[in-house]
N, C-alpha and C positions, 0 to 999 in steps of 0.2 A: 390297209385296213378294210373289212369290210363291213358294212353298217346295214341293218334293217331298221327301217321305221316302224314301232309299236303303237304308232296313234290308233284314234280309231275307237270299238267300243271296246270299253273296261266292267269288268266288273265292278261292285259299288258300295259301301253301305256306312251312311251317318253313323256317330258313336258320341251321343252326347254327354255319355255320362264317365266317357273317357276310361272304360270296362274293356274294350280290346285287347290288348295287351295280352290282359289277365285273363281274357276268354278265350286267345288263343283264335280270335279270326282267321289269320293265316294259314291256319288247319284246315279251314273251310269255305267252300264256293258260296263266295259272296253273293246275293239274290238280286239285288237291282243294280242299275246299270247305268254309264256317263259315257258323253262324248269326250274324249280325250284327244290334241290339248281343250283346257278350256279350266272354268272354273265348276264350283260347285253351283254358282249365281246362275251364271250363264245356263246350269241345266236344270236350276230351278228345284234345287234338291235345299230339302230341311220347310220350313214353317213359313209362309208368305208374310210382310212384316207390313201391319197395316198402320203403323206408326207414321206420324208425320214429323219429320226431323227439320227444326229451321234454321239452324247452327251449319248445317251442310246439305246435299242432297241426301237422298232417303236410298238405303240399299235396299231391292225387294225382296233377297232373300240372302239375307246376314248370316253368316255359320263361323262360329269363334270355336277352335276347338279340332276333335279328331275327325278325320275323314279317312276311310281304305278304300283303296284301288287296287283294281286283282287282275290281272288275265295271265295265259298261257303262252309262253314264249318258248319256238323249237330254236334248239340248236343244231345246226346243221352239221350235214356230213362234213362239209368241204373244211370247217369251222374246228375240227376234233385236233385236241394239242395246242389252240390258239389260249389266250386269254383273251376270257369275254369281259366287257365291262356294259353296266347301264350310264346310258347317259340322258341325265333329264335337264332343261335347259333353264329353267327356271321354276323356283318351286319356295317351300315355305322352309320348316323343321321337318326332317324324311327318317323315316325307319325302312329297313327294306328286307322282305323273306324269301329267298329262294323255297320253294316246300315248306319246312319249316324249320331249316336252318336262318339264322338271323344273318345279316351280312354286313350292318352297321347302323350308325346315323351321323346325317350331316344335317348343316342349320344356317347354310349362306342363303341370303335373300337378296343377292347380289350377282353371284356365278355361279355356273351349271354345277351339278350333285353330281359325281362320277364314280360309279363305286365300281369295284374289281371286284372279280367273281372266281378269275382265273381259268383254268383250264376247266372244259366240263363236258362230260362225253355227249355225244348226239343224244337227241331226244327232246322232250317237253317236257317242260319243267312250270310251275304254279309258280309265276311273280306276282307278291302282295308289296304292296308302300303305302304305309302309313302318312300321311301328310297332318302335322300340327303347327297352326298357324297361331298358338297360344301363348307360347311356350318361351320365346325369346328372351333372352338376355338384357337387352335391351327394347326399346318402345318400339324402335323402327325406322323413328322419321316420317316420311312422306315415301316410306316403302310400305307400308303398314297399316297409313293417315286413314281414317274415313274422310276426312278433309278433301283426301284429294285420290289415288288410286284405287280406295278401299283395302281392309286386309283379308282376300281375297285367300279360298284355298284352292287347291288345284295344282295340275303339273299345265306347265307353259312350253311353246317352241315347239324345239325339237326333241324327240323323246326316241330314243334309241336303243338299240341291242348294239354292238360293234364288238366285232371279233378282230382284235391288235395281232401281227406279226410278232414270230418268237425274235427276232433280230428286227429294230428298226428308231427310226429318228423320232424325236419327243421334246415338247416345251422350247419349240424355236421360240427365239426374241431375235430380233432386227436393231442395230443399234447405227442407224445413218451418222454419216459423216460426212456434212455439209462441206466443207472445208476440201478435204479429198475428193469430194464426188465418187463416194463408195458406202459402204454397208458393210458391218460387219454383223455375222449368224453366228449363233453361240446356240447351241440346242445339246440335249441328253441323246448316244446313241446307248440304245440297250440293247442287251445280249442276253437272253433268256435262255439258250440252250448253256447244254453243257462243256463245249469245247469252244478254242478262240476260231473268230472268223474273217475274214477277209472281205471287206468292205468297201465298196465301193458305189461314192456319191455325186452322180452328175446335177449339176446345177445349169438352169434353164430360164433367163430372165424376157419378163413381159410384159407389154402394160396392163391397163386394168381393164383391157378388150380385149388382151390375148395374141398383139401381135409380137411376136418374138424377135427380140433383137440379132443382129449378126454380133457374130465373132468380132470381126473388123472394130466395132465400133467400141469394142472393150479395150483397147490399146492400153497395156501398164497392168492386164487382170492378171494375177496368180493362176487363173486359169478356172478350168471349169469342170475339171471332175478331181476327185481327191479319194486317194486310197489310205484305207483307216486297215489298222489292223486290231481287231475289238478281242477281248478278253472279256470272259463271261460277267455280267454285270454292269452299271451304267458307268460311261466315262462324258465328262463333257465337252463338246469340240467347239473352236471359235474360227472360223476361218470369213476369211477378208476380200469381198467381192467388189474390184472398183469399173464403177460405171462409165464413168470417162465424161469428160468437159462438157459432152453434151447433156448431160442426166440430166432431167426433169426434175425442179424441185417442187413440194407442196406447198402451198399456203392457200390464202380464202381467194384468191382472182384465180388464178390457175391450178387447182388441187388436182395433180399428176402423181397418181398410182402406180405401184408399178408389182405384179404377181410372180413370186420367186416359187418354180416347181423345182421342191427335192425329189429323186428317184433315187433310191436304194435299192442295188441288189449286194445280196450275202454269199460268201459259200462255207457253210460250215459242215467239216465232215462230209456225205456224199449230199448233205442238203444245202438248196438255195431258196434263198427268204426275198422276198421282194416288199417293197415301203416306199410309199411316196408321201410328202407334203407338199400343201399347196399355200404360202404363207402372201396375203399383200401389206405391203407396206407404200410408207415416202419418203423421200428426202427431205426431211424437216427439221430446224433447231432454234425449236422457240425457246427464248432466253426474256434477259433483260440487257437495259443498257440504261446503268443512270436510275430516271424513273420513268421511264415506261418502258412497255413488253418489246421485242424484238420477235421475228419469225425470218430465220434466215436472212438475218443482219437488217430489216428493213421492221423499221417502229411499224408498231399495230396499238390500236387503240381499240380496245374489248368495246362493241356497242351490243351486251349484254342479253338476254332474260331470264330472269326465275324461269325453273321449271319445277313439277312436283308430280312430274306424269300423270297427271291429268287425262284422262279419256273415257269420259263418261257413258259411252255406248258398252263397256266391256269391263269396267273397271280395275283395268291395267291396261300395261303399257304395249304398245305394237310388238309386235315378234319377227315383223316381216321388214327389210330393206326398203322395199316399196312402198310401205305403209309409210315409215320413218321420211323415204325422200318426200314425199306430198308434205308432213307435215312442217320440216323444215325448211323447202322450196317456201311454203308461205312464209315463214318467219324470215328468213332471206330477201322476200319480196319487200320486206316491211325495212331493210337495212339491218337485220342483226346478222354477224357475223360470231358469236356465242351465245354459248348456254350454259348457266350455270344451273345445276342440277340438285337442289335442297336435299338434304338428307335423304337424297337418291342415287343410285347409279342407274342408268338405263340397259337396254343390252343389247348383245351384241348389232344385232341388226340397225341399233340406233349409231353405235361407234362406224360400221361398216357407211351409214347413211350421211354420215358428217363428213367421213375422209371424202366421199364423192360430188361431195358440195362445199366442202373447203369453209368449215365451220368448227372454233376452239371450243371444247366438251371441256367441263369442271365438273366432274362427279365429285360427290360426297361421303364421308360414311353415311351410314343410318342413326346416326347420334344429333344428338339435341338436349344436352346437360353438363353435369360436371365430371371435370375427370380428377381422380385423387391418385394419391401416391398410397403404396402397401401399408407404412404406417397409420395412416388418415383413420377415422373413426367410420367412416364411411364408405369405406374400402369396400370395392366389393370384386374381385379378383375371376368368376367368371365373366362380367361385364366387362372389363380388362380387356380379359382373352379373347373377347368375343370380337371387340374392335380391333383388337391389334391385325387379330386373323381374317378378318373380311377384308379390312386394306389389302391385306397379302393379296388376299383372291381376287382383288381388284386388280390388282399390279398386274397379278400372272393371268388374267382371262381376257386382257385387253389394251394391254400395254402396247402392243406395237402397233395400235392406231395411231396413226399421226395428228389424228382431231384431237385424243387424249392428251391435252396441251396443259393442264392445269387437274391439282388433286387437292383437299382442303380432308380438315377432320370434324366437318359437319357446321351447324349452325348456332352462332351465339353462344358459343362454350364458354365454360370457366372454370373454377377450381385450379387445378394443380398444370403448372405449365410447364412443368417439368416433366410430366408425364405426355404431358403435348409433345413437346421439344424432343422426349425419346422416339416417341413414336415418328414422330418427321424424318429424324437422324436415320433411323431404320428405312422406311420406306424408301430413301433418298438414296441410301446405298445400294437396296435391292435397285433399284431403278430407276435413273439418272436422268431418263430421256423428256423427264416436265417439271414443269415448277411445282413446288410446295409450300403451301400455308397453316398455318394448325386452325384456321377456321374464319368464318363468314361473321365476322360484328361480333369476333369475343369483347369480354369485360366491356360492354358498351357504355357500362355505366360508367369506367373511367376507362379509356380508351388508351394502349399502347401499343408500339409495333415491337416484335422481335426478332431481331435480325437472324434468327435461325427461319424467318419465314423467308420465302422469295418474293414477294408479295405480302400486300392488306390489303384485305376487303372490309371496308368499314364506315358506318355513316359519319362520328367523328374522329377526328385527330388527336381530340386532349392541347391543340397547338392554334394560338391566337381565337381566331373566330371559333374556329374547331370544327365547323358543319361542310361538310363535303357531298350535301345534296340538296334538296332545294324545298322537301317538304318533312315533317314531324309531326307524329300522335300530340294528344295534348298529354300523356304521359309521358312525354320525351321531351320536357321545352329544354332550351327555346326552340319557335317553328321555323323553319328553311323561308328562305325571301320571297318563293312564290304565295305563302300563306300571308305573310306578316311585314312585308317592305316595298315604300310603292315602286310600281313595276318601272322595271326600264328594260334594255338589253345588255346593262354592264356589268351585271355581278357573274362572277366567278371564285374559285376557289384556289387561288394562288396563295394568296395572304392565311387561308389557314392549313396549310403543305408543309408538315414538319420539315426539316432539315435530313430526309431519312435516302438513301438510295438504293429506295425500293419504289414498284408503280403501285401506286396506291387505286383502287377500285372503290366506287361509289355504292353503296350495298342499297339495294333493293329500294331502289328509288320510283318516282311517282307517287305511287297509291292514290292515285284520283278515282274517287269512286262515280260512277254513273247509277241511271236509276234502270232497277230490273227492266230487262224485254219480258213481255208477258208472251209472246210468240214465240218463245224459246221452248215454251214448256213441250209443246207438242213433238219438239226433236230427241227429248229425252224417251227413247221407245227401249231401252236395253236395259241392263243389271240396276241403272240408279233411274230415278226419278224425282223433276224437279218440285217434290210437293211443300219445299220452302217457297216457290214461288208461288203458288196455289194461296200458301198462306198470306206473303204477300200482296197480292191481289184482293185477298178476300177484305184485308185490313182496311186499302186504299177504298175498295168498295162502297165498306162500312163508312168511312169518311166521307164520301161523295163525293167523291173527283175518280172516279172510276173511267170516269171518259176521260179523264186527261193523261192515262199511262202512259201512250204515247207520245204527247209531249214532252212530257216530264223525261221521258228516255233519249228524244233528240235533244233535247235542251242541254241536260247535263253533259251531254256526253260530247257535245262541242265544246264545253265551257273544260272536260279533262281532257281532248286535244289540245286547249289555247295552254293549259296546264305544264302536259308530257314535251311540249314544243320548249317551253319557257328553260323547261329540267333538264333538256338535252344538250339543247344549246348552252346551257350554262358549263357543265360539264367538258361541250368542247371548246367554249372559250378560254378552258383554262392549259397554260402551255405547261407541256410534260403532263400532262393527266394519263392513269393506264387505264380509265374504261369506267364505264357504268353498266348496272347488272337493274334491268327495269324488275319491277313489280307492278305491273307486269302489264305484256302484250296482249295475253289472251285474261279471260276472268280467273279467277280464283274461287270455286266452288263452295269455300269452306269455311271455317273459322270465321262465321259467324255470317257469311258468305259475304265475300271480297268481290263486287262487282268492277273490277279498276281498268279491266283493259279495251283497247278498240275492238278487240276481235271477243266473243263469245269462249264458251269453256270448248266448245269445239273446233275450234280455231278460224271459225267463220268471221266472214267481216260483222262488224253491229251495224254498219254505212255512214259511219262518222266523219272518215276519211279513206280515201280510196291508197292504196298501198306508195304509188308514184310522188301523191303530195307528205304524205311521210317521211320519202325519203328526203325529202327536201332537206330536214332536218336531221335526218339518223341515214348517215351511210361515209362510205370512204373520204369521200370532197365532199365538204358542206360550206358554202357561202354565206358568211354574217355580217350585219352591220350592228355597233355597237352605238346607240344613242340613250341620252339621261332621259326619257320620260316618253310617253303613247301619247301625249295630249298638248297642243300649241292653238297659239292665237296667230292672227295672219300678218300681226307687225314684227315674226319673230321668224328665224332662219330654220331651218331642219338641217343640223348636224347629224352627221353620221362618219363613222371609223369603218372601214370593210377590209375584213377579213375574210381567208381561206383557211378553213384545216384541211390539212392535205395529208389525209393516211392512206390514199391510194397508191397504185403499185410505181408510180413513178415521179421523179423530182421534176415540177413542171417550170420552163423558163416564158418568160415574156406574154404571160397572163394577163388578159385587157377583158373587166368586165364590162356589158351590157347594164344599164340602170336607166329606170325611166321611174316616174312618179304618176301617179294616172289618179283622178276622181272619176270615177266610173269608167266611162268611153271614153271619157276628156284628155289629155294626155298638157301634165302641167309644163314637165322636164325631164330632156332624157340626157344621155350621154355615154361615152365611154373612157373607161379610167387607162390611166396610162401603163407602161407592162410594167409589170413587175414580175419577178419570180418567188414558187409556192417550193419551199425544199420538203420532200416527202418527209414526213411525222414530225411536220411543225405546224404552225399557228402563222400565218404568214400576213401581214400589212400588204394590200395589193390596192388601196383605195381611201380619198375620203371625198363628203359629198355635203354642199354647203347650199341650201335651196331655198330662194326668199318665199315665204308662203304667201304674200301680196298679192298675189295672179289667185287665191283658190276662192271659191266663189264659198263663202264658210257660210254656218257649219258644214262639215261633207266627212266624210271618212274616207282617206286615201290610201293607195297600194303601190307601197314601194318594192318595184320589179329586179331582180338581181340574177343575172346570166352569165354564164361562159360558157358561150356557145360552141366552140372547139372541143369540151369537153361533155355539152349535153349536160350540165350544172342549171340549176336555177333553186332558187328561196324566194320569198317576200312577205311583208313586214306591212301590216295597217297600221296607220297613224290616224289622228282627230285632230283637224282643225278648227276655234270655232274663233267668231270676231271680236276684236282686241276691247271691246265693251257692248255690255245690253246693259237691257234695264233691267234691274232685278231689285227695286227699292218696292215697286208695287205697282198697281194696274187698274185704270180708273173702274171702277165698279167691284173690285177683290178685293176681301179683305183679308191680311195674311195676320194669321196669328200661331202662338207656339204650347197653346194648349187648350184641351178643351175643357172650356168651364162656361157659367154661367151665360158671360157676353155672347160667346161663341153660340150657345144654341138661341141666345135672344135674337140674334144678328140674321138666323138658319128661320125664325120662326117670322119674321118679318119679312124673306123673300131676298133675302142678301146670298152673296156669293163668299164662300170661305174657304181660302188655303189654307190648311192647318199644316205648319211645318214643326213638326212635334219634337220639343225638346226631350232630347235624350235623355234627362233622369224624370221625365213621365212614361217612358218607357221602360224602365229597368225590368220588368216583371215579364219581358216578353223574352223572343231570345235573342240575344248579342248576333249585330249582322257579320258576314264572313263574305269573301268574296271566292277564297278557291273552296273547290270541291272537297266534302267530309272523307278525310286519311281512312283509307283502307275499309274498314267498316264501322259503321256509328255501332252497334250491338255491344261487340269487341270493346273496342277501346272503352265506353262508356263505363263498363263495368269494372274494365283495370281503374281507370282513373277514379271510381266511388272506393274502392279497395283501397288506394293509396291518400282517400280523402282530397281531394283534387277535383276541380269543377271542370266536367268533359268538356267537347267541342262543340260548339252551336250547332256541327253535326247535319248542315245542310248542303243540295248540290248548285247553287248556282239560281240564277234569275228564269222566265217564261214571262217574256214581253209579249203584250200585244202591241209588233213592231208599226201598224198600222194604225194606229190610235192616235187620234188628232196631239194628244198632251205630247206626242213627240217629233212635232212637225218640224219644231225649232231644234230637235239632237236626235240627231240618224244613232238608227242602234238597230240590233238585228233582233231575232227570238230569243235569242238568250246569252247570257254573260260575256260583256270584251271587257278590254283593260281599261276602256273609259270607266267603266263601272266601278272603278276596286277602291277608290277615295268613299265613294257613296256607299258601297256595303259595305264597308269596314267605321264607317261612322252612321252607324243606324241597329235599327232593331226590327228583326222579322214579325210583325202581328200577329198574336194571334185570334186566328178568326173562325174557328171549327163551333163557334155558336151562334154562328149570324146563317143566313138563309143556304141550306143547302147547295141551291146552284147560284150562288152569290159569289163572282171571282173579281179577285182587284184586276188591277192594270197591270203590275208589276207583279208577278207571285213570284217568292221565297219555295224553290221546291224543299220539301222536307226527305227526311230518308224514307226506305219502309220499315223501320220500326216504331217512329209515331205517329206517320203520315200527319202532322198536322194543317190544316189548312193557312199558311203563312203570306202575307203580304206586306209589300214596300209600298206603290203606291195603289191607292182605290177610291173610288168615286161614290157619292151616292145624293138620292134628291134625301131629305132632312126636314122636318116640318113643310114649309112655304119655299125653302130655299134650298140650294146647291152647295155640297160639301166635295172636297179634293182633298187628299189627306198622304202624307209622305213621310215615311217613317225612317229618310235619315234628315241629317242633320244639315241641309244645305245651306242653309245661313251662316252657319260656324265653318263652312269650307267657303267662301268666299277668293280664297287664295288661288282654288283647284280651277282653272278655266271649264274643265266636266264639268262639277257640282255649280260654280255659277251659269253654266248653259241649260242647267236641267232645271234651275229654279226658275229663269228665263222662259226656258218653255211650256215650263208648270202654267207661270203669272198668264201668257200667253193664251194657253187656252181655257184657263180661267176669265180670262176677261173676252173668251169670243161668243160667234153665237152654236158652237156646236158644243158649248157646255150644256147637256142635256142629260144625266146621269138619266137612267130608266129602272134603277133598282134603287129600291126604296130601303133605308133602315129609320127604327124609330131611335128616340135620343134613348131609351136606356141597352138600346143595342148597341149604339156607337160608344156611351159612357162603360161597358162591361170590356170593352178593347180600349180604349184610351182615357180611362182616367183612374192612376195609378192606385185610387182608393177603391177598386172595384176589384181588383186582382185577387184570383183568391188560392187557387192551385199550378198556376200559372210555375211558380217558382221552381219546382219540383221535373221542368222537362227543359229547365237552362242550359245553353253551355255557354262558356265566355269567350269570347278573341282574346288574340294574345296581340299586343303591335308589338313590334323590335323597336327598338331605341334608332336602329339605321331609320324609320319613315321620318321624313323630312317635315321638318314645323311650318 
């Protein structure tokens, strides 16, 4: 084959009114001009779009609709008798005109457009291609999304002329045989002349650096050249290349390549044809066993992420190898060993970039709805075809990557399963070499599995508990245990595991959201621009906590690591689990804009957590301890169960953890646990740990250390200590009361000191406290759950301590939300306080989203008439039980009753009665959301 690259400039010209066609463009030298690949955005062609979008980022220059592209392409001498073909690499809806013959149209937004031209004498010839990016069958997905890629027009990649041999090899597939340590090739040879020819095909194996194997080491090969004798027209050959005992197989520790050169010469008549290919593949056979994944007979455990090709400099996806390995070397850094790809497919460069990092690909269709049968009223029979056939294209443009481990038919589908189930059956037969699902969290609203899938990927089961992740919209109750069950490290998802033998995947778990980086805006310098976040900012402005953005963005976003940690581990506490698919590692731009992950929409870190202590939690071997609670008094023991999940590359024996207990520098108790053995893709008992807390000088917050050092292993686990009794009845000179009225301000105007520990239904009018991070995005959900009549989520991220603040001398706590905290916001109410003095901040602020920035607070101080007011807006009295909430009243009374109760901001009593006294509420109601507890929180 020979190829010339037509990148470069093109001729050019917008067609908004979608008149082309019928004008006949293609007749004529189009007048302005693009850089080709690329998009129309990128050249900045059509209308600048001065709109500010807050639902997603803002594209600067949007174009829905027709675009032409023209230039002149010679055909070469050397070229005369060949078949040309164009090859564009990625693209939208394409029309295509030699002069002004028409040549076709294609419409994948998946795989390259190839059109045949055929034979075409020397010369130059006018190529026009229409590109409409309109016109689709279906929506798209997250090929299409403004959410997330944009729908972009333009030619992508590689973009080509190529002149095909009249005799030669076509549409190899690679079909490894793990088992044998071989490979069998099955490709099209075609014959385009007109008499039969004599063929003959040397095969030439290498790795994926090109060094060539000897002969020797093929010992058992059928050999390495094969005489074909071809007859005019295509036949198909399969012939069976064994590598021998030593072959190299694939998987995510050692992903071994290996490049098979075909060389064809012909002789037909007095001519000879010459053809090569150069095909790489692996030795791969990811299956199942049971319920979880296998990869060459060794369990694998999917440690996931969404993707939706995201790449907001360009607004698509990489084109390049290179581009692709940086971005998945990061996600790699972070422990993910897949990608699940939303109603996307990536390309090639991205499949090429996963085999050489040993990373499982789950592409998608481009679908996101229902599917119906012919009958159906709804029927709509191009939409049909349109999916059936892009699968195809998927199968055949990319099939023989060995990353291509997993195929689905898009997101949250439903309607007619029969027409799933057909569509599977086919796919499954054309191509055998991955697993099949007919989709990501069908019928969620009642969840089943069906055994034509090989797999489910799904948040419930329909089976006991049913929830198989750890967080939920308030459109989805009930919530996963990190929202709504007090914390410990024991839940898992055993108990709700149908009976099914298939590995079940956790669908798009997380969703912690964090609060915007306002310093991100400046990195948006290409096709999108962050002017949701502009708006954002202007909002928090307008409230006057303008200076606190950047707290408010470390705060949260520790408080969705303590979160993502909680989610993980749960997932691998549970034995036989096939994987979780995060939502996600990096941000989500869109829909309504998804702030969730550590790393930025660019894949940059936020600095939340540095990639190593991540893996602590998300990677091959992970070391757990399983204990009932975060929070003890010092007459009681610290139990713990230590576990291994060991989905590393080998079955480890006589495993002896490292464990110490440490209060800062102090080191309370250390030890090492006796060996035991971790069998690769189990869950293995290697440990337990029984530590009297008497020795801890309480309160303190401790870090329990966990090591295998042999293997460069470590986790660790804060716990809270505090002592086995305080005082918490009262404090000579405080007076604690539980609401405010009359006495209370008589008490403030006399020069008296007052805890006000505000009963919770004088509270109702503010918003219900919460302790994890608002799901996905408050915008979003808010507006499905008004839709469905359903009170949203209280839709806040987390606490902003002033950790230095005398009222916490008595309970160590950091800047922002631990698990000490999750009894106390989950029995209280955020204040609101967006009418008291602008730069008036509590002790404890309630960060809000950015969509009502409210200014919110737990606890706040202020002077009051003559006296001192302390005021706490959960319910510490009524938790009595929680050794937290009795330590925090303790420290409340504490420095209420010292002398550095000094408030230095003033409020008058109808400022304080306009927040705390339920008869003064007046709009209050109308920006609610409610908690939800689980029936699991303990009484």
């Amino acid at each position: 084959m020979m190829i010339e690259s037509i990148a470069g400039t093109w001729r050019f010209q917008l067609d908004a009114l979608k008149k082309g066609i019928e004008d006949r463009y293609y007749k004529e030298l189009l007048q302005d001009d693009i850089q080709l690949p690329g998009t129309t955005a990128e050249n900045k062609k059509g209308e600048y779009n001065l709109s500010r979008e807050v639902a997603h980022l803002t594209e600067t220059y949007p174009l829905t609709g027709y675009a032409w592209y023209q230039r002149d392409i010679e055909i070469k001498e050397a070229w005369a008798g060949r078949p040309i073909r164009l090859y564009m690499e990625r693209t939208r809806i394409t029309q295509v005109w030699i002069g002004e013959e028409w040549k076709g149209t294609q419409n994948s937004v998946s795989a390259p457009h190839v059109y045949e031209f055929g034979a075409m004498a020397p010369g130059t010839y006018r190529l026009t291609v229409l590109v409409d990016n309109s016109s689709l069958p279906v929506k798209g997905g997250h090929m299409t999304s403004p959410d997330t890629q944009t729908n972009w027009n333009g030619l992508l990649g590689r973009i080509e002329i190529q002149a095909v041999e009249l005799i030669r090899v076509e549409r190899v597939n690679v079909y490894p045989d793990v088992a044998n340590k071989s490979a069998r090739f099955t490709f099209q040879l075609i014959n385009e002349t007109s008499t039969a020819a004599d063929v003959r095909l040397s095969f030439e194996l290498s790795d994926a650096v090109g060094t060539a194997h000897a002969v020797s080491k093929h010992a058992g090969s059928v050999g390495r050249i094969l005489n074909i004798s071809s007859e005019p027209g295509t036949q198909t050959v399969e012939w069976d290349y064994v590598i021998g005992e030593d072959a190299a197989l694939w998987d995510e520790f050692t992903p071994a390549l290996y490049l098979m050169n075909i060389d064809l010469e012909a002789i037909a008549g007095q001519e000879t044809y010459r053809d090569e290919q150069a095909i790489s593949f692996g030795i791969r056979q990811f299956g199942t066993e049971g319920t979880q994944f296998t990869n060459n007979g060794r369990k694998v455990f999917l440690r996931g992420k969404h993707d939706a090709l995201t790449f907001p400099l360009t607004g698509y996806s990489p084109m390049t190898v290179e581009e692709w390995v940086k971005v998945l070397s990061i996600a790699k850094a972070y422990g993910i060993n897949h990608y699940r790809f939303h109603t996307c497919c990536p390309p090639e460069a991205g499949f090429m970039a996963a085999d050489l990092l040993g990373i499982y690909f789950e592409p998608e269709l481009p679908y996101w709805g229902a599917f119906q049968d012919p009958e159906d009223v709804d029927y709509d029979e191009a939409r049909a075809d349109y999916l059936r056939e892009e699968g195809l294209r998927i199968l055949d443009a990319y099939g023989n990557h060995p990353s291509f481990a997993l195929f689905t038919l898009g997101n949250e589908l439903h309607g007619s399963r029969q027409a799933m189930l057909a569509l599977l059956k086919e796919y499954r037969e054309r191509d055998s070499r991955r697993l099949y699902a007919e989709g990501a969290n069908n019928y969620f609203w009642a969840p089943s599995f069906t055994e034509e899938s090989d797999f489910w990927v799904t948040m419930r089961t329909g089976h006991a508990g049913s929830i198989v992740r750890a967080s939920f919209s308030h459109a989805d109750l009930p919530l996963g245990h990190v929202q709504a069950s007090y914390p410990s490290t024991l839940t898992d998802y055993r108990h709700n595991l149908p009976d099914i033998q298939a590995p079940i995947v956790s669908h798009e778990i997380g969703q912690y959201q964090s609060f915007p980086n306002f310093g991100e805006i400046d990195k948006y310098v290409g096709v999108l621009q962050a002017r949701n976040f502009e708006v954002f900012r202007e909002r928090l402005v307008q409230a006057g906590m303008g200076d606190q953005a950047e707290a408010f963005f470390q705060a949260s976003g520790q408080l969705a690591v303590i979160c993502y940690r909680e989610e993980i581990e749960a997932a691998l506490r549970t034995p036989g689990f096939g994987g979780f698919q995060l939502l996600d590692l990096q941000d989500f731009p869109g829909q309504g804009t998804a702030l969730v992950g550590v790393l930025d929409a660019f894949m940059d870190s936020k600095g939340f957590i540095e990639p190593e202590k991540w893996r602590e939690f998300c990677s091959d071997i992970v070391l757990l301890a399983r204990f009932p609670r975060y929070t003890y008094t010092t007459d009681e023991t610290f139990e713990a169960q230590l576990e291994m999940a060991n989905y590393g590359s080998d079955e480890l024996e006589g495993v002896q953890l490292d464990w110490s207990l440490h209060q800062g520098e102090q080191l309370i108790e250390a030890g090492l646990t006796a060996a035991a053995d971790a069998q690769q893709g189990t869950l293995a008992s290697v440990g337990k740990l029984q530590i009297k807390l008497s020795q801890v000088i309480a309160p303190a917050k401790l870090t329990l250390k966990l090591a295998w050092k042999e293997g460069g292993i470590a986790n660790h686990y804060n716990i809270w200590v505090y002592p086995e009794a305080v005082e918490t009845d009262g404090a000579d000179g405080v007076h604690v009361r539980r609401r405010f009225d009359q006495e209370v301000q008589e008490l403030l105007d006399g020069g008296g000191r007052v805890l006000l520990v505000a009963e919770q239904d004088q509270l109702e009018s503010h918003i219900d406290g919460a302790f994890a991070s608002d799901f996905w995005c408050y915008p979003m959900f808010r507006s499905i759950c008004e839709g469905n009549n359903a009170a949203p989520a209280p839709g806040t991220l987390g606490l902003l301590c002033d950790e230095q603040h005398p009222a916490f001398q008595a309970f160590p706590t950091e800047f922002h939300s631990n698990w000490q905290w999750w009894p106390i916001m989950m029995n209280s109410h955020s204040l609101l306080l967006d009418d008291l003095p602008a730069d008036f901040r509590p002790i404890v602020q309630v960060i809000d989203n950015f969509e009502r920035n409210h200014k919110l607070g737990l606890i706040f101080e202020a002077k009051a008439g003559r006296g001192s007011l302390l005021v706490c807006a959960s319910d510490l009295i009524g938790q009595q039980d929680k050794p937290e909430a009795r330590q925090l009243l303790h420290s409340l009374l504490s420095y209420a009753a010292s002398a550095e109760f000094k408030p230095t901001g003033e409020l008058s009593f109808e400022q304080l009665r306009s927040v705390l006294d339920p008869n003064a509420a007046t709009e209050r109601q109308s920006h609610r959301g409610q908690a939800v507890i689980n029936p699991s929180y303990p009484n």
